[in-house]
Backbone as CSV, one residue per row, in Angstrom:
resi,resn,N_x,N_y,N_z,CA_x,CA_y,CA_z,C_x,C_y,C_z
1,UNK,-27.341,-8.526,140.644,-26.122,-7.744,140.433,-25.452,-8.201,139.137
2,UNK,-24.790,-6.990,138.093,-24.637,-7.532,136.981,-22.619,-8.495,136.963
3,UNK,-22.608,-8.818,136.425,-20.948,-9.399,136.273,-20.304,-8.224,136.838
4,UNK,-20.245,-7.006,136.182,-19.440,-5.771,136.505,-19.218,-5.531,137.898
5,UNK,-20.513,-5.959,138.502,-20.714,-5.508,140.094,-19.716,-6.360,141.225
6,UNK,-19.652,-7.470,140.693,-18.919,-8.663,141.523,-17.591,-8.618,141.682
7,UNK,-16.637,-7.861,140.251,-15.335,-8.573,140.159,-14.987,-7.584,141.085
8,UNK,-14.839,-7.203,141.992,-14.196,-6.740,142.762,-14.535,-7.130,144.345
9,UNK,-15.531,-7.805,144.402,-15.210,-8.700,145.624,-14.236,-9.625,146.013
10,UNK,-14.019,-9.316,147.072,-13.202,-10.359,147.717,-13.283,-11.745,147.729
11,UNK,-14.222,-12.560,147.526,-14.266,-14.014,147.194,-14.247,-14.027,145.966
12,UNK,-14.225,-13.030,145.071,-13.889,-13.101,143.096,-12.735,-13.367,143.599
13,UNK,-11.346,-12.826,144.391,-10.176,-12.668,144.146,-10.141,-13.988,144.300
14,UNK,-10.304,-14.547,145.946,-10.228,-15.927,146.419,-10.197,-17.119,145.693
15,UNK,-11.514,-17.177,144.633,-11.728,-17.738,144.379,-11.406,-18.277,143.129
16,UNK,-10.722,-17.292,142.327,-9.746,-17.772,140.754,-8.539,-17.728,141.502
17,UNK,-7.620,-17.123,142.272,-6.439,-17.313,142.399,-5.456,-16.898,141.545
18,UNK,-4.278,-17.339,141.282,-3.736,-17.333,140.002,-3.540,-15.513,139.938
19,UNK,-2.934,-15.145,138.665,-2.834,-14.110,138.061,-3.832,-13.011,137.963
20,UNK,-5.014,-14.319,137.713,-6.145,-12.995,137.561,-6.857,-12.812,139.022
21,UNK,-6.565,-13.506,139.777,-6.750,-13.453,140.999,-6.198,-11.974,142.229
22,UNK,-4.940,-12.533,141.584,-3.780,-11.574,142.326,-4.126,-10.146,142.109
23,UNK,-4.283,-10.088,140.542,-4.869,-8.590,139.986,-6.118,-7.926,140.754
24,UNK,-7.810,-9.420,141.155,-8.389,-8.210,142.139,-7.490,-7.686,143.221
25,UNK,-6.934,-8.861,143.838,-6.851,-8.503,144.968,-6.014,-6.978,145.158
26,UNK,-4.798,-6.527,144.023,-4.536,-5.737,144.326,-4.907,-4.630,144.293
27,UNK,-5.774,-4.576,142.975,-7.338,-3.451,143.102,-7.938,-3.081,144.467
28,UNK,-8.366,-4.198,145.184,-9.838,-4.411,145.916,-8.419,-3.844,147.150
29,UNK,-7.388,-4.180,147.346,-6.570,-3.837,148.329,-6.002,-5.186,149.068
30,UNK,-6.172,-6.039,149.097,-6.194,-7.226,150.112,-5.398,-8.235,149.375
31,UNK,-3.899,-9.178,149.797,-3.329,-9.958,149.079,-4.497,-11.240,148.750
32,UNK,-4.442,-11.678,147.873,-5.036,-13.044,147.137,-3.767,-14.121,147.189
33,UNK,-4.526,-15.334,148.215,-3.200,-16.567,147.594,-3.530,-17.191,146.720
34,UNK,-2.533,-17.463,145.357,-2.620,-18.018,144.521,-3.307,-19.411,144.425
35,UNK,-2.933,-19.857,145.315,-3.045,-21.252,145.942,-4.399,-21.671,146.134
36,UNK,-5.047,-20.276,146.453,-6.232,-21.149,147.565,-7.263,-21.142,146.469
37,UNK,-8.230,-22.053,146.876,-9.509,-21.510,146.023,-9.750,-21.982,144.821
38,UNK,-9.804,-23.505,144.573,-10.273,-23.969,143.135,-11.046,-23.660,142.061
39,UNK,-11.403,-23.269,141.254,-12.690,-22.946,141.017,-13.627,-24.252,140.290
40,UNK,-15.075,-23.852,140.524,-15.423,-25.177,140.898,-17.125,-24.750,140.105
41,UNK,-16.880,-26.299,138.817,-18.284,-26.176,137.893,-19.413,-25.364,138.619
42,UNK,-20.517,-24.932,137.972,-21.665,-24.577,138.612,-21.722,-23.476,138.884
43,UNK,-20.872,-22.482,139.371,-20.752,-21.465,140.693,-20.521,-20.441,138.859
44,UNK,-20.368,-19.168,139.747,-20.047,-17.622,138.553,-18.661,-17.702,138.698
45,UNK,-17.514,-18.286,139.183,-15.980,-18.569,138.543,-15.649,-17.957,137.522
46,UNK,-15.966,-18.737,136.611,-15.686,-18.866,135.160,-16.055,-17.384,134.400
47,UNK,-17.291,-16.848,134.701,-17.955,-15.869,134.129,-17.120,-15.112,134.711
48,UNK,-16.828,-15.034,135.719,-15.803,-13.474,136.655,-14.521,-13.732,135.834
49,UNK,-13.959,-15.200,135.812,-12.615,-15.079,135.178,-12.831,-14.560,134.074
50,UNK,-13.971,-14.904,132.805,-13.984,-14.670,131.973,-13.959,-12.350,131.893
51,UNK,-14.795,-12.460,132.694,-14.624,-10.930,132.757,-13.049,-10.019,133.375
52,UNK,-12.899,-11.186,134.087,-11.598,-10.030,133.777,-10.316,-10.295,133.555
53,UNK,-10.618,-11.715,132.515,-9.483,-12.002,131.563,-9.762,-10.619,130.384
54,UNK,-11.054,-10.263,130.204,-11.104,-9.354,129.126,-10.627,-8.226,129.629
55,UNK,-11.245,-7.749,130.501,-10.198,-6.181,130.991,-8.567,-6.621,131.034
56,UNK,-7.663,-7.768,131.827,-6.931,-7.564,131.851,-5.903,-7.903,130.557
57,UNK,-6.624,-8.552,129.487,-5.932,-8.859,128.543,-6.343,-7.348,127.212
58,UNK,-7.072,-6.747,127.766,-7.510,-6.186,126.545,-6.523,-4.707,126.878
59,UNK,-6.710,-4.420,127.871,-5.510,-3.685,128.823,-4.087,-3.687,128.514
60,UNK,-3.643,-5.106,128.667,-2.389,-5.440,127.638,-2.158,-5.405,126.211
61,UNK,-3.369,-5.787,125.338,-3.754,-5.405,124.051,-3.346,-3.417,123.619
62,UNK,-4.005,-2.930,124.748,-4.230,-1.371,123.940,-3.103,-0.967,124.490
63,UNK,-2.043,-1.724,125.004,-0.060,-1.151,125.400,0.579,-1.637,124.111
64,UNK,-0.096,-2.854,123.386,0.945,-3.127,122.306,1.525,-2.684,120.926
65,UNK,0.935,-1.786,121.070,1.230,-0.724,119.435,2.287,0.572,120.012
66,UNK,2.320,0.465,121.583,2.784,1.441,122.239,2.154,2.482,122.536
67,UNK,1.226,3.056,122.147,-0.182,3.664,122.870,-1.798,3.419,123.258
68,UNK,-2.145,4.109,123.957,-3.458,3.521,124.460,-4.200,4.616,123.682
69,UNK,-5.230,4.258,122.865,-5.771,5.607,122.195,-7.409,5.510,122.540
70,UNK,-8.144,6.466,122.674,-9.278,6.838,123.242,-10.048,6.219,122.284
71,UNK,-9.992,5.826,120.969,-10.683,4.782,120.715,-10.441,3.485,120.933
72,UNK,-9.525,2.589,121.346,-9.673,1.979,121.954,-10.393,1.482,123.565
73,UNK,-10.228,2.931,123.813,-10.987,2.667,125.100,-12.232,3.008,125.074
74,UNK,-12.827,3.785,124.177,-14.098,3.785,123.614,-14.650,2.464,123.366
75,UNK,-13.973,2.126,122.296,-14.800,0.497,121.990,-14.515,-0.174,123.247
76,UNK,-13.602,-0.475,123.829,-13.478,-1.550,125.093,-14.956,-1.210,125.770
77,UNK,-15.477,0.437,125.903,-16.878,0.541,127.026,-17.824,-0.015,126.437
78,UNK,-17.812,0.574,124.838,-18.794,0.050,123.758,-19.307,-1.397,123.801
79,UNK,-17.749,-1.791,123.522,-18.469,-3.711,123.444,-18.716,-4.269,124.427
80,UNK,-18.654,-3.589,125.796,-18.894,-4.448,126.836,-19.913,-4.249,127.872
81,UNK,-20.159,-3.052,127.280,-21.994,-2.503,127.902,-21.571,-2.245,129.189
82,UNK,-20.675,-1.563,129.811,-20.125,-1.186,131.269,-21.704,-0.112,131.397
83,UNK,-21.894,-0.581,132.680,-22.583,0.426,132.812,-22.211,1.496,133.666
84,UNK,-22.565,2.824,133.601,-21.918,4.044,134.316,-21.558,3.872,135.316
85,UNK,-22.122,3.359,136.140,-21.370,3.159,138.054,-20.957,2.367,138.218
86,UNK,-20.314,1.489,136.977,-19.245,0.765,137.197,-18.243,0.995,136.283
87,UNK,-17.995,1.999,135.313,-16.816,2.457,134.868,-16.064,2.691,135.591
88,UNK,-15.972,3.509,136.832,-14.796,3.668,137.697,-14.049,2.330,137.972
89,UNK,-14.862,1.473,138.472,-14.067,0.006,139.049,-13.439,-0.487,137.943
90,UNK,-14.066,-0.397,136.877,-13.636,-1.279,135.629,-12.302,-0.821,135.855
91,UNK,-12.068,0.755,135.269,-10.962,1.628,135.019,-10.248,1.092,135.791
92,UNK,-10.303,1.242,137.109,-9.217,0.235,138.096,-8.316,-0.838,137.776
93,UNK,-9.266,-1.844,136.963,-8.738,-2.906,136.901,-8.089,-3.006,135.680
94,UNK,-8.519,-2.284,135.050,-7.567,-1.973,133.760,-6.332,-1.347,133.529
95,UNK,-6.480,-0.261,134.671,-5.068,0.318,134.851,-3.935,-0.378,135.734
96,UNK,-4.839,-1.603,136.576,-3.610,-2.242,137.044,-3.405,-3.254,136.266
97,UNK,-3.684,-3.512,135.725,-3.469,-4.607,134.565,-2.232,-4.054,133.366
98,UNK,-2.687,-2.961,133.082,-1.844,-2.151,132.484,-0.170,-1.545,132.943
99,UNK,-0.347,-2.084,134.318,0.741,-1.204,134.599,1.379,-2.933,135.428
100,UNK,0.837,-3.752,135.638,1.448,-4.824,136.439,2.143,-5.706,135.422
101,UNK,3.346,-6.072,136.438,4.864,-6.196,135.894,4.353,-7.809,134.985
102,UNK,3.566,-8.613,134.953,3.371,-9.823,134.988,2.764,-9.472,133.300
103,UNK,3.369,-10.378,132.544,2.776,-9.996,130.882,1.538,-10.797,130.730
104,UNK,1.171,-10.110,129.419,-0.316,-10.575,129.024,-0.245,-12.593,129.180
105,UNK,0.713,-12.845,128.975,0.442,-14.882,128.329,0.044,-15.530,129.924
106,UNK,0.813,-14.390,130.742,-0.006,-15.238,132.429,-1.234,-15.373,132.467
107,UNK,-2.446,-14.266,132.024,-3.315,-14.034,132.181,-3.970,-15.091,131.152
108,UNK,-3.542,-14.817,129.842,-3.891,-16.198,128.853,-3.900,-17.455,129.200
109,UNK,-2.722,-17.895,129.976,-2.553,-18.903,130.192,-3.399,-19.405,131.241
110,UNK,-3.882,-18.750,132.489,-4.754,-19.205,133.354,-6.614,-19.245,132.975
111,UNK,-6.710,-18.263,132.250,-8.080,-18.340,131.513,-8.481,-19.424,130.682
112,UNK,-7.243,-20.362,129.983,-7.061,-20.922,128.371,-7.484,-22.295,129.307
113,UNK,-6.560,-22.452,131.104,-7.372,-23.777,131.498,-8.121,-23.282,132.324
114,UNK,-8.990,-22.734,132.559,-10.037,-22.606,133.259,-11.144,-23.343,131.592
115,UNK,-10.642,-22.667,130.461,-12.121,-23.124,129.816,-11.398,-23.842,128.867
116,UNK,-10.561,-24.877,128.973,-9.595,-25.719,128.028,-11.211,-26.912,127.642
117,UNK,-11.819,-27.209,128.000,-13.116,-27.655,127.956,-14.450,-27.222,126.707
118,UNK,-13.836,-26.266,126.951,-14.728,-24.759,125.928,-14.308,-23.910,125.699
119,UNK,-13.654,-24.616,123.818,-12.999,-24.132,123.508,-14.017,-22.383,122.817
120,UNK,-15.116,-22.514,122.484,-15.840,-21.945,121.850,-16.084,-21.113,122.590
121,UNK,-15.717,-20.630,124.139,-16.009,-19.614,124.947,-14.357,-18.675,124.854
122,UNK,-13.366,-19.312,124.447,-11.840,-19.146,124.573,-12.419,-18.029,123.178
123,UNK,-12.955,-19.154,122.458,-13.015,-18.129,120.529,-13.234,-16.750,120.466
124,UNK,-14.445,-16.968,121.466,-15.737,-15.741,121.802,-14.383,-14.978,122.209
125,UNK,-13.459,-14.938,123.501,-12.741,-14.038,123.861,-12.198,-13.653,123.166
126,UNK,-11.310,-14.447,122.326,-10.147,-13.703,121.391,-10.779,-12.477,120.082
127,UNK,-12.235,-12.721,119.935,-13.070,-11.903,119.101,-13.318,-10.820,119.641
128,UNK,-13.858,-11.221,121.112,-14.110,-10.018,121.738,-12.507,-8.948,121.685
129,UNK,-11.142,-9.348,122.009,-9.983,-8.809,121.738,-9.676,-7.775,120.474
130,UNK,-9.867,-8.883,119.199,-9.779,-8.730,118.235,-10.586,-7.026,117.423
131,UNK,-11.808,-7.365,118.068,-12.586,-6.105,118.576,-12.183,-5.112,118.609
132,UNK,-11.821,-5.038,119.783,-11.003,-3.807,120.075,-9.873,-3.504,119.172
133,UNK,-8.990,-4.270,118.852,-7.981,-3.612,118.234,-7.857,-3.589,116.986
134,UNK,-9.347,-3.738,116.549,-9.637,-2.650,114.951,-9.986,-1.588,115.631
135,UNK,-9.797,-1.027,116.668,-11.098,0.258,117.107,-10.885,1.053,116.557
136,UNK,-9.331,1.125,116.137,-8.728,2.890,115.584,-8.689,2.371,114.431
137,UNK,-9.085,1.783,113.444,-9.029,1.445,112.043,-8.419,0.518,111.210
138,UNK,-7.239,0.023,112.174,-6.112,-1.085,111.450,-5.926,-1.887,112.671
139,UNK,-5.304,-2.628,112.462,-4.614,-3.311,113.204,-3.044,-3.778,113.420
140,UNK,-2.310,-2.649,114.105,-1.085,-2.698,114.478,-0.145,-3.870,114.207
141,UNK,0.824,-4.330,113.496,1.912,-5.748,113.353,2.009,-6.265,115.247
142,UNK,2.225,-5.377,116.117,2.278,-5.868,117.658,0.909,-6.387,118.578
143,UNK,-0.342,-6.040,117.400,-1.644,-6.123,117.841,-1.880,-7.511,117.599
144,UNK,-1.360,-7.558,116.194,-1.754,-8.995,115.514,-0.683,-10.620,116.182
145,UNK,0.670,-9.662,116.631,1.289,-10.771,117.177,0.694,-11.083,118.523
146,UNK,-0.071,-10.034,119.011,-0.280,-10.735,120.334,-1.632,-11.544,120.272
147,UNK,-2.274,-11.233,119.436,-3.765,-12.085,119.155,-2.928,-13.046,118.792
148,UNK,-2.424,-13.321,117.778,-1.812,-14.726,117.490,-1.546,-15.381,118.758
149,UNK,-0.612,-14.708,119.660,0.054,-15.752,120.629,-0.918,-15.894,121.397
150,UNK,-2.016,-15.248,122.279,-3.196,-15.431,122.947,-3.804,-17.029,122.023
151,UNK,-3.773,-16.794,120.744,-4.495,-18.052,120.029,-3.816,-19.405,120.320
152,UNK,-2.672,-18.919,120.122,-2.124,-20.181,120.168,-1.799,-20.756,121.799
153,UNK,-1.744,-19.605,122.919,-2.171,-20.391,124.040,-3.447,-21.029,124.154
154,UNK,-4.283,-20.384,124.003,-6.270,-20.476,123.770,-5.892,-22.158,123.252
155,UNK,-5.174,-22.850,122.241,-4.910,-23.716,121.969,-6.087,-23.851,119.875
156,UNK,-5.929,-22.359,120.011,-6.890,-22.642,118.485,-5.409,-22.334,117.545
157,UNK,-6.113,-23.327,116.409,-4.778,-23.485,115.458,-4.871,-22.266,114.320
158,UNK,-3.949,-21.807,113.391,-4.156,-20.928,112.545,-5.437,-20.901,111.453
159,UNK,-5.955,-21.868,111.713,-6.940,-21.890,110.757,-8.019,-21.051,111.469
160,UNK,-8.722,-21.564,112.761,-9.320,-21.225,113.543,-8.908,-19.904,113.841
161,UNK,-7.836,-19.125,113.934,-7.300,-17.711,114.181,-7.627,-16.842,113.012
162,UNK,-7.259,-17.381,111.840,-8.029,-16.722,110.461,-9.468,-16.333,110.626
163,UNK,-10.274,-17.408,111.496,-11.510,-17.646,111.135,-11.489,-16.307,111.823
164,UNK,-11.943,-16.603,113.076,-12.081,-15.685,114.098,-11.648,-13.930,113.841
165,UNK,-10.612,-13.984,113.326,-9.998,-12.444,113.181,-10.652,-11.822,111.931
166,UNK,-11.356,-12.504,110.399,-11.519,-12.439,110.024,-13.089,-11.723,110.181
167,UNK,-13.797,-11.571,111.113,-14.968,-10.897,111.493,-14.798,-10.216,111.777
168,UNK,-15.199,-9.119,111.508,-15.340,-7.614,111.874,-17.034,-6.834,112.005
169,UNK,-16.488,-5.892,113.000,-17.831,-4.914,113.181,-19.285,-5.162,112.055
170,UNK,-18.393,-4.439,110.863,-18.758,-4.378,109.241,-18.695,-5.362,108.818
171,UNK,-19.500,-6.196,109.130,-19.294,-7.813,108.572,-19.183,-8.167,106.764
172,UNK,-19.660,-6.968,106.291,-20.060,-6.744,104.576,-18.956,-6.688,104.436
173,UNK,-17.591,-6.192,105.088,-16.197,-5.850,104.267,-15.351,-7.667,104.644
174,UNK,-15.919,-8.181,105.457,-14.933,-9.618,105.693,-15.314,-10.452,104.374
175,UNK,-14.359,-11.179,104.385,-14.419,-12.404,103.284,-15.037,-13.315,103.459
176,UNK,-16.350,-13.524,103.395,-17.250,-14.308,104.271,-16.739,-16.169,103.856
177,UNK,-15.987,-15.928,103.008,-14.955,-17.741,103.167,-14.237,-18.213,103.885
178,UNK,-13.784,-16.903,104.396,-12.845,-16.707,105.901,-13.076,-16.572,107.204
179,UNK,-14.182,-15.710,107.072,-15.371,-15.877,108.482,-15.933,-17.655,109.193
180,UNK,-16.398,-18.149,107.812,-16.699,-19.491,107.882,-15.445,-20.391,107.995
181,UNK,-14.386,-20.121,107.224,-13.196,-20.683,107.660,-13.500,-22.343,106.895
182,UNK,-13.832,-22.047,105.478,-13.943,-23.013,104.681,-12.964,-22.334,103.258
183,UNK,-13.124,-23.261,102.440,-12.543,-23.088,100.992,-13.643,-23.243,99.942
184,UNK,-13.525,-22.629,98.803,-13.874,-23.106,97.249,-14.048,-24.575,97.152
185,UNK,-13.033,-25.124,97.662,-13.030,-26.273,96.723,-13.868,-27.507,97.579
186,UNK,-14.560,-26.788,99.277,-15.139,-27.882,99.600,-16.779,-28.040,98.651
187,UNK,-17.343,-29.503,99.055,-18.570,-29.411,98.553,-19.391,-29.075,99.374
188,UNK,-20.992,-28.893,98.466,-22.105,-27.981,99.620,-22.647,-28.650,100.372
189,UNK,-22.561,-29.781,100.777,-22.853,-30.834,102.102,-21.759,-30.497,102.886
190,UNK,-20.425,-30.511,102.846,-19.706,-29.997,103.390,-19.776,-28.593,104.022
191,UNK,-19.619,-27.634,103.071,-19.800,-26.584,103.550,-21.420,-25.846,104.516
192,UNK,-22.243,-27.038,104.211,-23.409,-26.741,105.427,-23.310,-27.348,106.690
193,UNK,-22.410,-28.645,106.610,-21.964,-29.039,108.326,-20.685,-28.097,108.810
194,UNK,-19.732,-27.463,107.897,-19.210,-26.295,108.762,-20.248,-25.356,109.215
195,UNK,-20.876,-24.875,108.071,-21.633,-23.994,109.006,-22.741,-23.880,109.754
196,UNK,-23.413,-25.314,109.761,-24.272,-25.655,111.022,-23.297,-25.949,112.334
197,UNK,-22.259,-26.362,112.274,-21.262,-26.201,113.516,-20.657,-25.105,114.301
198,UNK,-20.631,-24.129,112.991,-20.477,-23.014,113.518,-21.279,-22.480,114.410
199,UNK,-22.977,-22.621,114.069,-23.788,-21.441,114.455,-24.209,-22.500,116.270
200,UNK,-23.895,-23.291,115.928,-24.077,-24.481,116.927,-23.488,-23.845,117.805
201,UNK,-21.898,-24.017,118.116,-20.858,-23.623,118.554,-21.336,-22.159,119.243
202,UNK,-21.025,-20.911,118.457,-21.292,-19.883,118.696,-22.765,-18.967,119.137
203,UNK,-23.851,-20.256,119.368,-25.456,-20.036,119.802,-25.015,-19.169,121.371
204,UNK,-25.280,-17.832,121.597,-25.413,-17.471,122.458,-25.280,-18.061,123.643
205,UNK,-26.507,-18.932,123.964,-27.195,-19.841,124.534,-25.948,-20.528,125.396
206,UNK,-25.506,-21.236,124.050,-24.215,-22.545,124.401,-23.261,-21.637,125.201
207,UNK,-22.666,-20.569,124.676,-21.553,-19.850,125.369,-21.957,-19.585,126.804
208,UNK,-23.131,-19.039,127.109,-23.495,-18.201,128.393,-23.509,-19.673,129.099
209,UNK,-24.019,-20.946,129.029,-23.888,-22.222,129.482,-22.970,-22.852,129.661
210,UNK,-21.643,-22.384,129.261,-20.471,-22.599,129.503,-19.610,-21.751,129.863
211,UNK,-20.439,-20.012,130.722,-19.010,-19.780,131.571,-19.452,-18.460,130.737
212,UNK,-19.864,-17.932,129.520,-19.847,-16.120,129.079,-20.508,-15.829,129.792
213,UNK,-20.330,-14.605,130.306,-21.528,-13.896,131.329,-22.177,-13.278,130.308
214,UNK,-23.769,-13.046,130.519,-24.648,-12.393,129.936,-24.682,-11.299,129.600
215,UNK,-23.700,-10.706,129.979,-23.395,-9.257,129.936,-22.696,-8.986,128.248
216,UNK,-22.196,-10.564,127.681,-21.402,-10.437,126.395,-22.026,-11.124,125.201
217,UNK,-23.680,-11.269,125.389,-24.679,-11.869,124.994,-24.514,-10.942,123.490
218,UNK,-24.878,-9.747,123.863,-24.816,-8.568,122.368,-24.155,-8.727,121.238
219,UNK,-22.497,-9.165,122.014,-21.338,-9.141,120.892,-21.742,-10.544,120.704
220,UNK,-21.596,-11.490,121.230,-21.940,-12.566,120.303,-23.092,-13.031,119.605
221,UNK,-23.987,-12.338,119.689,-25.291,-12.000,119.051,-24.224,-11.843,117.611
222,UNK,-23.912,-10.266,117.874,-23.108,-9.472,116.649,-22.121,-10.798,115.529
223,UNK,-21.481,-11.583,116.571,-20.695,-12.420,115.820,-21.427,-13.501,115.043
224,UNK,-22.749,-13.791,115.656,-23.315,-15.219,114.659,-24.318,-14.975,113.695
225,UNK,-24.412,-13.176,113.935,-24.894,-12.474,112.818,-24.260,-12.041,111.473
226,UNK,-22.891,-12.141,111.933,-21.955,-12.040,110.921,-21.513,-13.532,109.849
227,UNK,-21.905,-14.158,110.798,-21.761,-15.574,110.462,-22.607,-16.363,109.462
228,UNK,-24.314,-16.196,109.750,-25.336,-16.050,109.477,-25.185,-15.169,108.090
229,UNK,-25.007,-14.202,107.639,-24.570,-13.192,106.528,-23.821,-13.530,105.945
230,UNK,-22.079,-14.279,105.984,-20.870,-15.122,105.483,-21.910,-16.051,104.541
231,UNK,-22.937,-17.128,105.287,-23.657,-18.317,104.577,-23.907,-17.762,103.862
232,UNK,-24.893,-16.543,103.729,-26.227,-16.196,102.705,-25.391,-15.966,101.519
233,UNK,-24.246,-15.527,101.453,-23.194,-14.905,100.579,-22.712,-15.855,100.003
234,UNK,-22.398,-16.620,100.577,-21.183,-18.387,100.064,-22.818,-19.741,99.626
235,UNK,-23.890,-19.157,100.352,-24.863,-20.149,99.359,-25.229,-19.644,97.982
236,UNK,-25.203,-17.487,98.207,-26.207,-17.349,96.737,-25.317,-17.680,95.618
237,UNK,-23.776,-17.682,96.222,-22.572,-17.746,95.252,-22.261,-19.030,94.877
238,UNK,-23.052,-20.453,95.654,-22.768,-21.303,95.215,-24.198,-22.152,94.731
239,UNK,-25.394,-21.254,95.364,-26.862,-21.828,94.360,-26.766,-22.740,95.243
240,UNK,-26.962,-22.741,96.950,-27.283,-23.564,98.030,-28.065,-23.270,98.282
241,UNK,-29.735,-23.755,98.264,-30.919,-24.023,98.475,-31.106,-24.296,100.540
């Protein structure tokens, strides 16, 4: 059964608790206590939270410009490979997310310690966000404050928020100095342990091993391809062998 299939069981709710907890439960119909239910290394936890920290934060994302526009909700299906017989449920959880009184930083805030550990799965999310709200072409002043504040719960500093936001779809139009989230003035030993850390960091592999469900394998494919492309650009420009 894929990620999509689960979050709406009743031991998903149980078992995160908390905010994003509360949210299946009021989907699925059945109260969730906050209280109960640790979540606990090993088990799909993490991957469920992780899935529907993204619906419910991305949900809050496409309210902050003050409309929800059909490309946004286009890309939200796009980047997340929903598959057809589970669009309905998704939709669910998005619209209560959308409409529940509790603001986006609850939801941040309970996701940010579930993976305060990994931080590089927190990154992956805020990209995956970020995502979306180029969908319609720009990115809204209320779009960008709320990625910021998501970052700065996530606990990544502005440098790291540059980095991250700085990737796009069209990876050819980013500033690939900014993608890498280096400067000019470092040297090229330097600038190859940033970006062997990077690709380290962001290896598929590592993320899905720490909590991404496989289901978000694609986009971060997409992101360390962009990453991968930033180097080739910042070596031919600096004659790095």
């Amino acid at each position: 059964m894929s990620i999509w299939g689960k979050i709406l069981g009743g031991a998903a709710g149980f078992a995160l608790g908390g905010p994003l907890g509360a949210l299946i439960g009021a989907v699925a119909g059945h109260a969730v206590d906050s209280m109960r239910g640790k979540p606990k290394d090993g088990d799909q936890t993490k991957s469920i939270a992780f899935t529907i920290a993204i619906i419910a934060l991305g949900a809050k994302l496409a309210k902050a410009d003050g409309t929800v526009t059909r490309d946004e909700v286009d890309a939200f299906k796009r980047v997340f490979k929903i598959p057809p017989h589970e669009v309905k449920n998704v939709g669910r959880v998005f619209d209560q997310a959308r409409k529940d009184h509790r603001g986006y930083k609850a939801y941040a805030k309970q996701v940010a310690g579930m993976f305060r550990n990994n931080p590089a799965v927190l990154e992956e999310l805020l990209y995956c966000l970020a995502y979306v709200a180029r969908a319609d072409g720009h990115v809204h002043p209320n779009e960008h404050d709320f990625l910021a504040n998501v970052a700065d719960i996530f606990g990544l500093d502005a440098h790291a928020f540059e980095r991250i936001t700085a990737l796009r779809p069209d990876a050819g139009d980013a500033d690939p100095w900014s993608v890498l989230g280096v400067t000019r003035e470092m040297t090229n030993d330097a600038l190859k342990t940033a970006y062997r850390k990077l690709v380290r960091e962001n290896h598929p592999d590592a993320l899905t091993a720490q909590g991404m469900p496989e289901e978000f394998v694609q986009l971060a494919n997409e992101r360390l391809a962009a990453i991968n492309d930033a180097w080739d650009k910042i070596s031919k420009e600096r004659g790095i062998r």
